[in-house]
VMD Tcl script that draws the C-alpha trace (Angstrom):
set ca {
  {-2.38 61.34 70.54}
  {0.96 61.58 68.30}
  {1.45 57.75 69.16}
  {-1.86 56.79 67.87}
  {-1.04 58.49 64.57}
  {2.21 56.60 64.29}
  {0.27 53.92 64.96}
  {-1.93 54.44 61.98}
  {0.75 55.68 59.81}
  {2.23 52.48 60.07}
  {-0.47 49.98 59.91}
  {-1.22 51.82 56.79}
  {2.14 51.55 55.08}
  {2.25 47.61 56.01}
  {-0.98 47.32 54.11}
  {0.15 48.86 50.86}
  {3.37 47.04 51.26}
  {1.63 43.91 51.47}
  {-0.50 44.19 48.68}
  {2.60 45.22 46.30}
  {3.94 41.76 47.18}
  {0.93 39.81 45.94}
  {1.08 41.93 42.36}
  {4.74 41.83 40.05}
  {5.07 43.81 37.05}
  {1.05 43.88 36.96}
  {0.73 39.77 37.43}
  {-1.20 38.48 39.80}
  {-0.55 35.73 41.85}
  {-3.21 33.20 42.39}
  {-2.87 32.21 45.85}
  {-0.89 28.59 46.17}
  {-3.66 25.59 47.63}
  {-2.04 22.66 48.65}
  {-3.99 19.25 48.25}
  {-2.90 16.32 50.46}
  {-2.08 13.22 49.06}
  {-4.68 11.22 49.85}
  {-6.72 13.41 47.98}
  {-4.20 13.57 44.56}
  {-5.36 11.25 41.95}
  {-2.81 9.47 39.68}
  {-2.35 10.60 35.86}
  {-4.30 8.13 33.73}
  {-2.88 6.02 30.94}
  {-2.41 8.40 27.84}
  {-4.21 7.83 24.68}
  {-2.70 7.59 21.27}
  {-4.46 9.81 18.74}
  {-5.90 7.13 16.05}
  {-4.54 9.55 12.95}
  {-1.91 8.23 11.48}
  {-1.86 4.40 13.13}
  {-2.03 2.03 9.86}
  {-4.75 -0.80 10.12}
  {-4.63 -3.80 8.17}
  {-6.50 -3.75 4.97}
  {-8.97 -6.86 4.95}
  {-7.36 -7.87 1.93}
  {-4.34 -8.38 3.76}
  {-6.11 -10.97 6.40}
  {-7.89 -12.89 3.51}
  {-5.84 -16.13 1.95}
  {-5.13 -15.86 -1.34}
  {-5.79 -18.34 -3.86}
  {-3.41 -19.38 -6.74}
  {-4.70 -19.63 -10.27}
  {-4.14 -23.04 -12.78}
  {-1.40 -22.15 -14.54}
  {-0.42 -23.29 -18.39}
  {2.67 -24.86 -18.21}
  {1.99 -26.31 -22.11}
  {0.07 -25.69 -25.13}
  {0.27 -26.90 -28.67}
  {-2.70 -26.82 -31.48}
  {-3.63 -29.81 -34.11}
  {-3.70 -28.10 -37.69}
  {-4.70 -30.81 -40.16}
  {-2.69 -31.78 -43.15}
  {1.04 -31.50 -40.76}
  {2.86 -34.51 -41.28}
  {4.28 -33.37 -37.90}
  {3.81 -32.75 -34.58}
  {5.45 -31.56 -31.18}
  {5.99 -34.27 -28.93}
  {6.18 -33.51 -25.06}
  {8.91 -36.29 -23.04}
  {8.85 -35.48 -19.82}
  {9.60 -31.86 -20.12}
  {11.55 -31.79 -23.70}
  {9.34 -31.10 -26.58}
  {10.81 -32.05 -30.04}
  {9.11 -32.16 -33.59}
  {8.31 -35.72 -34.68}
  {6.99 -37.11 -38.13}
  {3.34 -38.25 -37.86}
  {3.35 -42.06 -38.01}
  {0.66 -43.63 -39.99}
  {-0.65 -47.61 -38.54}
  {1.06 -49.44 -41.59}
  {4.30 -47.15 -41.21}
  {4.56 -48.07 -37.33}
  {3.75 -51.81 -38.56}
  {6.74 -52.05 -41.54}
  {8.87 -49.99 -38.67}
  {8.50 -52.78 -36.37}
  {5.39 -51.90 -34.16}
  {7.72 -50.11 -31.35}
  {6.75 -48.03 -28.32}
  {2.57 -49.78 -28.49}
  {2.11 -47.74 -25.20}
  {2.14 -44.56 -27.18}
  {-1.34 -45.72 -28.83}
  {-3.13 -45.34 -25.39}
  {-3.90 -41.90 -23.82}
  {-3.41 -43.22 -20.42}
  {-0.11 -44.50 -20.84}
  {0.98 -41.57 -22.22}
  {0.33 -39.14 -19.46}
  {1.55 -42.10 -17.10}
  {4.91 -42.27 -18.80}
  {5.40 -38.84 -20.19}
  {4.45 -36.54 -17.56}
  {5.87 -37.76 -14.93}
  {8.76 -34.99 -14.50}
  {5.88 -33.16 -12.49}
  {5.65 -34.46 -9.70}
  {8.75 -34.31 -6.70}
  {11.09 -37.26 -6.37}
  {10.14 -37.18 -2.93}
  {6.66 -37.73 -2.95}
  {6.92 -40.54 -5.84}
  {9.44 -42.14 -8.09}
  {8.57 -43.90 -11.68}
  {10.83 -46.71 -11.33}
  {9.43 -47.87 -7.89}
  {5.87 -46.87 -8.19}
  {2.72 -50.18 -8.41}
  {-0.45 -48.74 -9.85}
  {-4.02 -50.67 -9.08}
  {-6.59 -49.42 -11.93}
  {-10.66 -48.66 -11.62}
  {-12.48 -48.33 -14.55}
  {-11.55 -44.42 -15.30}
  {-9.41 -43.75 -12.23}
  {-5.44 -45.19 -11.16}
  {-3.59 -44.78 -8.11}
  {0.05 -45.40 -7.28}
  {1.57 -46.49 -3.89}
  {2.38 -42.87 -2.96}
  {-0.98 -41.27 -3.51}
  {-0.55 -39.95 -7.13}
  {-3.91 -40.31 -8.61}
  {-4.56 -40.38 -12.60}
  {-8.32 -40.33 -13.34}
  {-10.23 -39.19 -16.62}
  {-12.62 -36.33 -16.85}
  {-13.03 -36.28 -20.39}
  {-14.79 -38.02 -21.86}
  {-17.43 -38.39 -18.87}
  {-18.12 -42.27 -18.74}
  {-14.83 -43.29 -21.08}
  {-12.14 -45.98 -19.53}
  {-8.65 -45.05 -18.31}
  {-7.72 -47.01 -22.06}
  {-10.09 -45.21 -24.06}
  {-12.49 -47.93 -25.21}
  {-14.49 -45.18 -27.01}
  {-11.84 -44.53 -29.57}
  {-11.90 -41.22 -28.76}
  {-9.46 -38.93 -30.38}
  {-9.32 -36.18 -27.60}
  {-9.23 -37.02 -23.67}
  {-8.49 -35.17 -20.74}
  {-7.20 -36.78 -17.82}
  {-6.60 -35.43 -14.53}
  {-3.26 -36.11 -12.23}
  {-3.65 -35.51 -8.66}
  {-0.12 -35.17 -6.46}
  {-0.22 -35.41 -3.11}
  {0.69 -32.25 -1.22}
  {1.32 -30.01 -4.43}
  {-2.13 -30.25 -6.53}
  {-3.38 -31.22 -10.16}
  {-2.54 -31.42 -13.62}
  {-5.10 -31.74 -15.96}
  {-3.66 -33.29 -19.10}
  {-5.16 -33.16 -22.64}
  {-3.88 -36.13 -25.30}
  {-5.33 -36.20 -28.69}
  {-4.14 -38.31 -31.86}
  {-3.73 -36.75 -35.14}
  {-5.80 -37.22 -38.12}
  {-4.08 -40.47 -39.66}
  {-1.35 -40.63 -36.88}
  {-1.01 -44.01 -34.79}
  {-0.02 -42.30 -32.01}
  {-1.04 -40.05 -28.90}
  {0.28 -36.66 -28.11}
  {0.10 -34.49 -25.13}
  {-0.96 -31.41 -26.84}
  {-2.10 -29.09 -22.94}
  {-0.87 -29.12 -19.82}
  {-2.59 -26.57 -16.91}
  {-1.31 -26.89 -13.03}
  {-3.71 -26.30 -10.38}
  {-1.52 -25.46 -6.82}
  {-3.80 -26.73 -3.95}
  {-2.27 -24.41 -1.32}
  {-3.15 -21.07 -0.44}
  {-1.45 -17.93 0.82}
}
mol new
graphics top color blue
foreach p $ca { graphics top sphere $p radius 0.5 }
foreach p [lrange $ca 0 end-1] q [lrange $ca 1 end] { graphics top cylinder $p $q radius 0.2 }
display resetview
C-alpha cells in the first residue's frame, strides 16, 4: 500500500515538472512541427513597391522639333540713301545706287540687279564646305527652281508663278534654299525705291532634323 502511494506521489510530481518545462517566465511554447522538404515551397521573387520608381514622362519619349530660326533681319524705310548689305555673312552700310549712277560708274557687279543671283552668290556661307563648294558647283535651271551638283536646291516661293530672274519686275521675292542633310533657308531680296540693286533684307533657317 505505501509503494502504491510512492508510486502516485511520483507520477504526480513528473507531471507538474513537465508542464513547467513547456511554460518560461509565463511564455508559451508552441509546439515545434517539422515539414519535410518535399513539402517546403521556395520563397517567390520579391516585389518592388511602385512608390518612388520614376517613369518616363511622355514628353520625354516624343521627338522634338526645332523651330525656323532668324538668323537676319533688316527693314526698307523710304527716303535712305542707304542700305545694309549682307556678303556672305558681313553686313556693311552701302550708298543706294541709282540706274544712271551704276551706268556713269561703269555698270559693275550686273548680277546684283537679279534676286536670284543674289541669294546664289551672297548666301552661300550657309551651307557646309562639305556638302557643297561655290567654286566647283554646275547649276541646271527650271523655270522657278535651280539645283547644283551636290543637291543644294534654290527655288522661289514668292511670288507664286514668278521666274528664278524675276520677269515680273517684282520688287520683293522670297526664295527658298534647300541643303541637303541640314534644312532650308528661306531668303527675302527686295530693291529699294530708286536703287539699281537687290538686297537681302531676311534670312530664317529651318533645321530638318529632330531630337
Amino acid at each position: 500500500m505505501l509503494r502504491r502511494s510512492s508510486l502516485i506521489v511520483i507520477v504526480v510530481m513528473l507531471i507538474v515538472i513537465l508542464t513547467g518545462c513547456s511554460r518560461v517566465h509565463g511564455v508559451a511554447y508552441a509546439p515545434v512541427t517539422t515539414v519535410p522538404e518535399s513539402q517546403q515551397t521556395a520563397p517567390g521573387p520579391t516585389t518592388a513597391s511602385p512608390t518612388g520608381v520614376q517613369q518616363n514622362s511622355t514628353s520625354q519619349t516624343e521627338k522634338f522639333t526645332l523651330s525656323p530660326i532668324v538668323l537676319y533681319s533688316t527693314q526698307l524705310k523710304p527716303g535712305n540713301n542707304e542700305f545694309p548689305n549682307y556678303e556672305l555673312g558681313n553686313v556693311q552700310i552701302e550708298p543706294i545706287m541709282s540706274y544712271q549712277d551704276w551706268v556713269n560708274r561703269g555698270g559693275h557687279q550686273p548680277w546684283r540687279r537679279d534676286p536670284f543671283s543674289i541669294v546664289q552668290v551672297l548666301t552661300f556661307n550657309l551651307i557646309p564646305e562639305n556638302i557643297s563648294n561655290n567654286s566647283s558647283s554646275k547649276w541646271t535651271e527650271s523655270i522657278n527652281m535651280a539645283t547644283d551638283n551636290n543637291g543644294v536646291v534654290i527655288k522661289l516661293i514668292s511670288p507664286v508663278g514668278d521666274s528664278l530672274h524675276n520677269s515680273s519686275n517684282a520688287t520683293g521675292l522670297t526664295y527658298q534654299m534647300i541643303v541637303p542633310h541640314l534644312g532650308s533657308y528661306d531668303v527675302t531680296v527686295q530693291q529699294p525705291q530708286g536703287s539699281v540693286f537687290f538686297f537681302i533684307t531676311k534670312i530664317v533657317f529651318s533645321p530638318n532634323s529632330t531630337i
